[in-house]
N, C-alpha and C positions, 0 to 999 in steps of 0.2 A: 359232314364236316362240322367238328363242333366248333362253338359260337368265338372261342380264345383265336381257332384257325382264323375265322371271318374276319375276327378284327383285325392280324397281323395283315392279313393281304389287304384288308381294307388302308390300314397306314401304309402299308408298299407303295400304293396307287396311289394314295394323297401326295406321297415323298416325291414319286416321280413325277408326279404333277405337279407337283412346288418346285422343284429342280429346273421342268421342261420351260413352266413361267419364265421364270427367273432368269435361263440362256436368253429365252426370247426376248427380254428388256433390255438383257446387255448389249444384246446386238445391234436391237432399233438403238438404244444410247449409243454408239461406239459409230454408226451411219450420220445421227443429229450433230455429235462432233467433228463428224469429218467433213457434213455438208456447210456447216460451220465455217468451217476452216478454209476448203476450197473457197467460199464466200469472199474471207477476209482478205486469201491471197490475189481473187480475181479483183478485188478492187484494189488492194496496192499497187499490183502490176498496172492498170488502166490509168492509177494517178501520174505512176511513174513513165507509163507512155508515153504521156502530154509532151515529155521533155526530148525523144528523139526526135532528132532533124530540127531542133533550134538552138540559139546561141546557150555556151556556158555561162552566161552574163546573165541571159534569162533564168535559167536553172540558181545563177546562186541572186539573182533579185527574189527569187522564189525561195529557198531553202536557205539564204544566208551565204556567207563564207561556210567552205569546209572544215573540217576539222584535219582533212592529210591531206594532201596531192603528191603523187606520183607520177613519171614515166613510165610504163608498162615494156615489156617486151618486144611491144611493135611500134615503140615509139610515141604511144598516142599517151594522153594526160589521163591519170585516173585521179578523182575528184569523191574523197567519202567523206561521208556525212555520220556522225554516231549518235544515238539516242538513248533513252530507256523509257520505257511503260511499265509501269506497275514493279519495276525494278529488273525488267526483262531488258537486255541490250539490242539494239537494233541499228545494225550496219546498211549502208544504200550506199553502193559506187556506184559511179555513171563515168564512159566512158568518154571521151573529148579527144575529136580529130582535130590532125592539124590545121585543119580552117578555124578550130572552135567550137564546132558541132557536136553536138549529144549526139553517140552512133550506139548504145549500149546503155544497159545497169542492170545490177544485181543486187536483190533485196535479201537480208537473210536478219532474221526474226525480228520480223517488224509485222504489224499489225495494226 
């Protein structure tokens, strides 16, 4: 093989080995964002827990007045709250039985 051969195959193998790297990071980065994330959502959910099975009175001494309330389809009071972070908007319902009771919420892009 002459030596012009050695070096093409030699860059082949550098190439794919720079390539094979390179998936290999993207992938560990693309697990760190999502461990990330699942993180963020497991602690909103936990904050938002606190509030089922006590009064809506606690929920807005806590969070304020809402921003909408509704009647829902099954009658019961739905109570949102809207934000933004870093200019990201972030909706929280909680749902409210007719006693007053937090029985629900739904978080969507909050953080």
């Amino acid at each position: 093989m002459s030596l012009l051969g050695c070096y093409h195959l030699v860059m082949k193998k550098i190439k794919i080995s720079t390539i094979c790297v390179f998936l290999i990071f993207s992938l560990l980065g693309c697990q760190t964002i999502k461990q990330k994330t699942d993180a963020i959502v497991e602690k909103e959910n936990k904050k938002l827990s606190a509030f089922i099975g006590n009064s809506s009175e606690d929920l807005k001494k806590s969070l304020g007045s809402p921003d909408e309330d509704f009647k829902n389809e099954k009658g019961n009071l739905v109570l949102i709250y809207n934000t933004k972070k870093y200019g990201i908007p972030c909706e929280r319902r909680f749902e409210v039985n007719s006693k007053l009771i937090v029985i629900g919420f739904v978080s969507n892009g909050c953080f």
